[in-house]
PLY file of the C-alpha trace (Angstrom):
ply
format ascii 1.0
element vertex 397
property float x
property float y
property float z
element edge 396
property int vertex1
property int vertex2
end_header
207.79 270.99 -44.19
210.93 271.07 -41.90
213.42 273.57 -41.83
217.07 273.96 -40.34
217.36 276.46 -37.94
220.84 277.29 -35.88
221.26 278.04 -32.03
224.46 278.22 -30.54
226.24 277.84 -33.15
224.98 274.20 -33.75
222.73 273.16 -36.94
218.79 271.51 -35.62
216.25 270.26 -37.32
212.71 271.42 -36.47
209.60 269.76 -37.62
206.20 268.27 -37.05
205.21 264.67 -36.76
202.12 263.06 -36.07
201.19 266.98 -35.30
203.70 267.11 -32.71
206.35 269.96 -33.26
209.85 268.12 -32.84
213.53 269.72 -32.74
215.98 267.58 -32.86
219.77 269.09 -32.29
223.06 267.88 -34.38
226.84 268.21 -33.72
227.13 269.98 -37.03
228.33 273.48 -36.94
226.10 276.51 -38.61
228.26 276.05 -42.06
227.07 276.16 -45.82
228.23 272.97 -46.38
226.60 271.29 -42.63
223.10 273.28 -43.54
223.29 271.25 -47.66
223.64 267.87 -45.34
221.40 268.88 -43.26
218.77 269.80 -45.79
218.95 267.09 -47.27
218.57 264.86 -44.49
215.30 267.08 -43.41
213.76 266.83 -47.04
214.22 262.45 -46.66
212.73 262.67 -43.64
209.99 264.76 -44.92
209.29 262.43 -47.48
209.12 259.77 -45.32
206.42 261.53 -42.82
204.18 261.80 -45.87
204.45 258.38 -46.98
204.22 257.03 -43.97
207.60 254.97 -43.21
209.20 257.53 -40.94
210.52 255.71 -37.66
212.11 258.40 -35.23
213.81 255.66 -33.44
215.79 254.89 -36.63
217.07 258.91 -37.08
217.05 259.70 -33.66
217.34 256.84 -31.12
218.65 258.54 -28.96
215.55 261.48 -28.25
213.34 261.67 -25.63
210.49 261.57 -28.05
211.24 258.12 -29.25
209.53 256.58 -26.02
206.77 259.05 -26.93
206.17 257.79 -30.14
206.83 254.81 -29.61
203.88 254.05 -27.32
201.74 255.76 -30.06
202.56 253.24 -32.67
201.65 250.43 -30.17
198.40 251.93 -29.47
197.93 252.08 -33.38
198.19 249.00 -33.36
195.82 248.40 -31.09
192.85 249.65 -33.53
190.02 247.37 -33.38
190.14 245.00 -36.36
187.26 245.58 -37.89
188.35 249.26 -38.73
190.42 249.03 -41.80
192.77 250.89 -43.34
192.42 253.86 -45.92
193.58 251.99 -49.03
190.40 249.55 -48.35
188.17 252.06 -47.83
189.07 254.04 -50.20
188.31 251.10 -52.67
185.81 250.08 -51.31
184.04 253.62 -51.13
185.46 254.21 -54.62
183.07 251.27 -56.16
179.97 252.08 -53.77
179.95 255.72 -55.35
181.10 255.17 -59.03
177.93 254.15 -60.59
176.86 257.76 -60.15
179.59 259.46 -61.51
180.41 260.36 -65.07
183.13 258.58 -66.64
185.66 261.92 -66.92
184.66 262.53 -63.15
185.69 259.04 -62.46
189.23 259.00 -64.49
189.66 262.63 -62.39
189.42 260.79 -59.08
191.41 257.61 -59.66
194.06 259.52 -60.99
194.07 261.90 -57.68
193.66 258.52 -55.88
196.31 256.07 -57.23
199.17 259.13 -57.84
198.59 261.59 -54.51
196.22 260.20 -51.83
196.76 256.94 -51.77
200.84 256.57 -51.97
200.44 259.04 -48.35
197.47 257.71 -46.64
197.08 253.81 -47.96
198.69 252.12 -45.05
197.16 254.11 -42.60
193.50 252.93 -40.33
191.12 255.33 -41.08
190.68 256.55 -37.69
194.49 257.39 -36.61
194.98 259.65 -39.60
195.19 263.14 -37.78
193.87 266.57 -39.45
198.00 267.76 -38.84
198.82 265.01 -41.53
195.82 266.33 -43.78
197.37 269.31 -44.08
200.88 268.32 -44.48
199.35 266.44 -47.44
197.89 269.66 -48.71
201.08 271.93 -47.96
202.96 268.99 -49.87
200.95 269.35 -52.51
201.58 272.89 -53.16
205.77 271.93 -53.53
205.15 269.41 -56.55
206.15 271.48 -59.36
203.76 271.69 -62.53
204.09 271.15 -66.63
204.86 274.23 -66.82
208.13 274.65 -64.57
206.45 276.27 -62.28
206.87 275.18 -58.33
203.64 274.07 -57.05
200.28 272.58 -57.85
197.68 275.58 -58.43
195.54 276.17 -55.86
192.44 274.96 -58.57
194.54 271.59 -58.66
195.33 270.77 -55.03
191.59 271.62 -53.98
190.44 269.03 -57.30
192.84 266.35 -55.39
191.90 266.91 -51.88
187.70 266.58 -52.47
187.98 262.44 -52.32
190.01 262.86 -49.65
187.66 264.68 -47.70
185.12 262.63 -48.86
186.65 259.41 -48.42
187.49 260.51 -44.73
184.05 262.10 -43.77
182.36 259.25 -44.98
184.40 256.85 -42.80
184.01 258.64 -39.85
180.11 258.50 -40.11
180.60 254.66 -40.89
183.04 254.27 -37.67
181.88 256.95 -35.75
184.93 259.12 -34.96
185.33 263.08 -36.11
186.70 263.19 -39.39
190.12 265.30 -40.04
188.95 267.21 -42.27
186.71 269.32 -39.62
186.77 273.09 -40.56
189.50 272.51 -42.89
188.04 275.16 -46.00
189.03 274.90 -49.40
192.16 277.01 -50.72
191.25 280.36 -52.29
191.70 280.09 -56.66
192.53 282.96 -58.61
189.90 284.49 -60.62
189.79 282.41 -63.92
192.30 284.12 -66.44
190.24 285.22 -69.41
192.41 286.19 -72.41
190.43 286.32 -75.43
191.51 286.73 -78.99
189.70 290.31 -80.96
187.94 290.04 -83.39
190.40 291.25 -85.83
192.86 288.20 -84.75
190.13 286.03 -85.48
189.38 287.08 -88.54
193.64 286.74 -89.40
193.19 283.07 -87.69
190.56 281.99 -89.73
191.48 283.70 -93.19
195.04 281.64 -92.47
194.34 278.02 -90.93
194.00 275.08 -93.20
191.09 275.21 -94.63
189.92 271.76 -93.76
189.89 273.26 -90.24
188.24 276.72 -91.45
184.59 275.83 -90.12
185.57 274.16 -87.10
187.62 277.16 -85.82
184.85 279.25 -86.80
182.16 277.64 -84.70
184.70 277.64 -81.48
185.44 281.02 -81.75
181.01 282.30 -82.61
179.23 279.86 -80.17
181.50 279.62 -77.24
180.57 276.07 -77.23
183.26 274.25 -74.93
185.70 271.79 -76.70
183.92 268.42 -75.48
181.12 269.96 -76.58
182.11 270.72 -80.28
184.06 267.66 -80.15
181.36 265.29 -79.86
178.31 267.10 -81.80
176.34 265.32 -84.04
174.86 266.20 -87.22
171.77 265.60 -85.64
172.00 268.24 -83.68
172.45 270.74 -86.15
169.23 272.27 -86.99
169.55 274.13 -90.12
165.86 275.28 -90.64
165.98 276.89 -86.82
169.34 277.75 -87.24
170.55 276.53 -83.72
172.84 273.64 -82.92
171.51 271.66 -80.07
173.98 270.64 -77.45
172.80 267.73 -76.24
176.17 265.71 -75.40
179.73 266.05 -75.17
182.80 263.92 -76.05
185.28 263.90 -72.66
187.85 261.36 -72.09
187.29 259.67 -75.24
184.06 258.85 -74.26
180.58 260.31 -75.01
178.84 261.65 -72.39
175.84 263.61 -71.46
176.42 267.28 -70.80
178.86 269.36 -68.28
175.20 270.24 -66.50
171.76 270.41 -66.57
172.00 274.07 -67.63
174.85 272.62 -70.16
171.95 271.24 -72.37
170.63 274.21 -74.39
170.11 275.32 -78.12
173.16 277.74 -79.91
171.85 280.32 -82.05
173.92 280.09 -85.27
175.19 283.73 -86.19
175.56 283.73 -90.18
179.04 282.87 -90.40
178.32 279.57 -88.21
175.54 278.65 -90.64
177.91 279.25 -93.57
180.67 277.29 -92.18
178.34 273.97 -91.04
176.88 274.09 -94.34
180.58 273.85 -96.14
181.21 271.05 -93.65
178.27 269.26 -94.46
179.78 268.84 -97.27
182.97 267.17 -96.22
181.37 265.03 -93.52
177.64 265.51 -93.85
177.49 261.36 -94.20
179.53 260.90 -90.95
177.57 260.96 -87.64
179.97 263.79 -85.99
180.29 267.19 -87.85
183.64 267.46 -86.75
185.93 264.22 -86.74
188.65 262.08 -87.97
189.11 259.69 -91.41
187.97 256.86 -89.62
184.58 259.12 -88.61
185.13 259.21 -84.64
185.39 262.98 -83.25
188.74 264.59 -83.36
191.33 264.43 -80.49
192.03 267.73 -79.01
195.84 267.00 -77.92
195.87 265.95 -81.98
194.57 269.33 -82.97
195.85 271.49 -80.57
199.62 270.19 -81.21
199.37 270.13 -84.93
197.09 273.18 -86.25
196.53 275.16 -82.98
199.56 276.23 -82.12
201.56 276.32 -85.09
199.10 278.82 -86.80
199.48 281.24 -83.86
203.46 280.98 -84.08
202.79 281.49 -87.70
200.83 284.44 -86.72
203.02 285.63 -84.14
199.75 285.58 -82.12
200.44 285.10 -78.21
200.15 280.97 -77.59
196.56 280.73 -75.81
194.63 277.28 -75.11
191.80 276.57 -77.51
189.45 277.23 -74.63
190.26 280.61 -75.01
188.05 280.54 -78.24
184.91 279.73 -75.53
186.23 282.79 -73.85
185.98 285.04 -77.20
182.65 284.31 -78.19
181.74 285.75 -75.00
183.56 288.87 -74.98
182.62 289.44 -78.59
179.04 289.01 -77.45
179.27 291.55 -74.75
180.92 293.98 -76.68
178.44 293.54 -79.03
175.97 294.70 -76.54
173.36 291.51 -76.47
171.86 290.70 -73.32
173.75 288.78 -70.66
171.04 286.41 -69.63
170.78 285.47 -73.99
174.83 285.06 -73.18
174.27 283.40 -70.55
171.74 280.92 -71.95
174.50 280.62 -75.61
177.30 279.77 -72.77
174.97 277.10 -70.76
174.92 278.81 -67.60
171.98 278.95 -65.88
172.22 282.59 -64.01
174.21 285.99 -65.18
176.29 285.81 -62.00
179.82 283.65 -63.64
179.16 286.66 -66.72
179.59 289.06 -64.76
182.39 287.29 -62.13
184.58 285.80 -65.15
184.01 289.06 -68.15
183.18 291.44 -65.97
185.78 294.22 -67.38
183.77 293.28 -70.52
180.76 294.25 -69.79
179.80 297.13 -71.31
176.15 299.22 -71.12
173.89 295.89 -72.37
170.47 296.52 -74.09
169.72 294.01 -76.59
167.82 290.74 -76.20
168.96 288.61 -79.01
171.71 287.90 -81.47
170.92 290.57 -83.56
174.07 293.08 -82.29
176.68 290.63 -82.57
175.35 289.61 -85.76
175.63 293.23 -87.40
179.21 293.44 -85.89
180.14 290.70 -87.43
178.93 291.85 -90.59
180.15 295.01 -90.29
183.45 293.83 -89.59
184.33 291.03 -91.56
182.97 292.64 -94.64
185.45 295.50 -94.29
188.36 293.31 -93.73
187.14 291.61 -97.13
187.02 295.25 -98.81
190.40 296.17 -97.13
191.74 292.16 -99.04
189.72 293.22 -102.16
191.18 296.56 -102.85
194.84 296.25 -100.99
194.18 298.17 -97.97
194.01 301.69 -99.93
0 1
1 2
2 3
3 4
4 5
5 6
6 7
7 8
8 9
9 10
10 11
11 12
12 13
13 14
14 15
15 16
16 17
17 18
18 19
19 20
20 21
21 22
22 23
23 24
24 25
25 26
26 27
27 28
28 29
29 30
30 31
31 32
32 33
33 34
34 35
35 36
36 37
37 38
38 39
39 40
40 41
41 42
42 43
43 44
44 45
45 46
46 47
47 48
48 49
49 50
50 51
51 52
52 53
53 54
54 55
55 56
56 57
57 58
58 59
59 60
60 61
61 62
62 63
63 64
64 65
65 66
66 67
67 68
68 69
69 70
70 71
71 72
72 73
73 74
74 75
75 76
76 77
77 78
78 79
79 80
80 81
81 82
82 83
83 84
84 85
85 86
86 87
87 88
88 89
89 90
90 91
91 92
92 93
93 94
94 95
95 96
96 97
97 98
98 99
99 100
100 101
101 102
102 103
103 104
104 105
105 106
106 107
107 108
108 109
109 110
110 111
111 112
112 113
113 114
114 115
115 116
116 117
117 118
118 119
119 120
120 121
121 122
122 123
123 124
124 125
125 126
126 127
127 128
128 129
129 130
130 131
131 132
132 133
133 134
134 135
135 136
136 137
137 138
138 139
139 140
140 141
141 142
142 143
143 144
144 145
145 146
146 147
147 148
148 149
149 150
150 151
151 152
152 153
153 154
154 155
155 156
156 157
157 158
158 159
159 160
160 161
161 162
162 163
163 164
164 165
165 166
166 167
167 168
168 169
169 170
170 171
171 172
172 173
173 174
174 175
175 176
176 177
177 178
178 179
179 180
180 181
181 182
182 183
183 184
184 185
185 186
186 187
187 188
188 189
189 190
190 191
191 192
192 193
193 194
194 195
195 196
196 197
197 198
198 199
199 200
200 201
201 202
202 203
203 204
204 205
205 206
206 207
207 208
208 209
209 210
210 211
211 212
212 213
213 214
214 215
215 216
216 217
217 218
218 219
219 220
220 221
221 222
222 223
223 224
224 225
225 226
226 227
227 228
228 229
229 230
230 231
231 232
232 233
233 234
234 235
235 236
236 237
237 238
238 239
239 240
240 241
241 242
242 243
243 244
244 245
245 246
246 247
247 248
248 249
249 250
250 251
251 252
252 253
253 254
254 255
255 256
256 257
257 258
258 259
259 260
260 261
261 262
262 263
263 264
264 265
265 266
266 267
267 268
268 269
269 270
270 271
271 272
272 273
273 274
274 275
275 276
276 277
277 278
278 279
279 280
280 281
281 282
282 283
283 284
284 285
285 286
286 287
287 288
288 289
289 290
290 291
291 292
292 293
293 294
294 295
295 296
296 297
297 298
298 299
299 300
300 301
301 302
302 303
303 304
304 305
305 306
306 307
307 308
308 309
309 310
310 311
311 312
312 313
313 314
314 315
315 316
316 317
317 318
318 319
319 320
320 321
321 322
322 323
323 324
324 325
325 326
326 327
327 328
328 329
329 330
330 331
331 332
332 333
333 334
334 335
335 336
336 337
337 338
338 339
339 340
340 341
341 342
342 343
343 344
344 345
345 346
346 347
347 348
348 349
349 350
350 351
351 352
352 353
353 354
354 355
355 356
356 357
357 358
358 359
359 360
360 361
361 362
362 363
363 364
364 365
365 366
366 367
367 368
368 369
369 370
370 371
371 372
372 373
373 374
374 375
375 376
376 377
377 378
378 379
379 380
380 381
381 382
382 383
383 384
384 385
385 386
386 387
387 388
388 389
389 390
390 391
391 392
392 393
393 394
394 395
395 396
């Protein structure tokens, strides 16, 4: 991004194009009111570099560099024929690779496609798009503020939006046989996830006060740690009563059904006694439906539905800190650690396929482990939720 600098007195403007570092001096004296018009000249010019419509002849025509870049543009133009442009590509690499993606991956890509990559990089030929306007893109990226108010894309976010980029431009340069842009360009470094899981006392207040239509549902996100596409799209015929696990076999993303997260995603919940209780009182309410968990019409529940309507307005009610629902996913394996089970049986109840994300994500949780099974948690459950009943039964005294 370009700044406005001062030197004798006199406002400049000092940038990079086409990864050539440009300065470009005004009559406009170092003045609050100069450096606003100045600023905001620097952030349409910006704008312009990124999309791709800058001409320095048209702001500058009288610079040295115009020549310069002029003779550039004519050897773009040059390109051979045959090499197209990234928006082509792009498509056209976009429908080669689809057919083995999932249909959330694929909605996650377009949309990083149509609203970010393409608007800066569509008009451009494959091969004269230069690794300094890769990471323009990137730094760019980090200025678009977020849903939140906040002023930038999270690291997480801009590394989600730049992986078709690089893929899209790696793969083109194997096809044309130039080096890509993205050479030795690394990934930006994301927080450690933020795990900030209910206790099991708030649980207990969140489940004793929710409508009760929504009782067992909140009770098997918060004592499986099942994730919400997950719970969203079981089926009763994955709930094994006699063996007391529910088998997670598929998962309801993007309002579409879809086969598990991972391989290690597909795996068998053991059902503490409280999650037995609660799918047996919904088998009552939608035991002839095919999901366990879903709408009047019988198709699985929409999260943004759920989360705006009962979610959030039961932790105001509580005066409980506003968390996402995934936190719930998050509880169940704090609860289990505190409980003292075995991190590879947590591991195996979460769908991970090693102990090392445990340990990475809950590792302040983590306390001396010993048992093997479901056993611990089980007894602090009991333990626990039958003295919160005493403490209802006999008015706290």
């Amino acid at each position: 991004m370009g700044t406005i600098n001062s030197r004798g007195g006199k406002l400049f403007l000092d940038f990079r194009y086409r990864g050539v570092r440009c300065r470009e001096y005004t009559k406009l004296e170092d003045k609050p009111a100069n450096k606003k018009r100045a600023s905001t000249l620097m952030e349409r010019i910006d704008a312009e570099i990124l999309l791709g419509t800058f001409s320095y002849a048209v702001y500058f025509p009288n610079s040295k560099r115009v020549a310069h870049f002029e003779s550039h543009t004519q050897r773009l133009d040059r390109i051979d024929a045959d090499v197209p442009v990234f928006r082509d590509f792009a498509e056209q690499w976009f429908t080669e690779c689809q057919v083995g993606w999932k249909h959330s991956y694929k909605i996650t890509l377009r949309t990083s496609l149509d609203k970010h990559i393409l608007p800066t990089f569509g008009t451009s030929h494959v091969t004269a798009i230069k690794k300094a306007e890769v990471l323009a893109f990137r730094t760019n990226l980090a200025t678009i503020p977020r849903k939140n108010g906040d002023q930038g894309l999270s690291p997480a976010r801009i590394n989600h939006i730049m992986v078709p980029l690089r893929m899209i431009l790696n793969e083109a340069a194997e096809r044309y046989e130039f080096d890509s842009p993205y050479k030795n360009i690394k990934s930006l470094r994301v927080p450690r996830t933020r795990v900030d899981p209910f206790t099991l006392g708030e649980v207990q207040r969140i489940l004793n006060q929710v409508r009760p239509d929504f009782r067992p549902y909140y009770t098997v996100r918060f004592f499986t740690g099942m994730r919400t596409g997950e719970v969203h799209g079981l089926r009763w015929r994955y709930v094994d009563f006699d063996r007391r696990q529910i088998l997670v076999r598929e998962s309801f993303v993007a309002n579409e059904m879809t086969d598990t997260k991972t391989d290690g995603s597909a795996r068998e919940i053991h059902m503490s006694q409280p999650v037995y209780e609660a799918l047996l009182r919904q088998k009552q309410t939608t035991g002839d439906r095919d999901f366990v968990f879903c709408n009047g019409e019988g198709n699985p529940l929409s999260l943004h539905n759920v989360t705006n309507r009962v979610w959030y307005p039961l932790l105001r009610h509580l005066e409980l800190p506003l968390r996402r629902p995934y936190q719930t996913r998050h509880t169940a394996a704090t609860l289990w650690l505190a409980a003292g089970e075995n991190p590879e049986w947590i591991a195996r109840q979460m769908g991970h396929t090693t102990t090392e994300m445990l340990f990475r994500v809950y590792s302040r949780y983590v306390p001396n482990l010993t048992r093997q099974d479901g056993s611990a948690f089980e007894a602090v459950l009991r333990r626990t939720l039958n003295a919160i009943q005493d403490d209802d039964i006999h008015g706290g005294n």
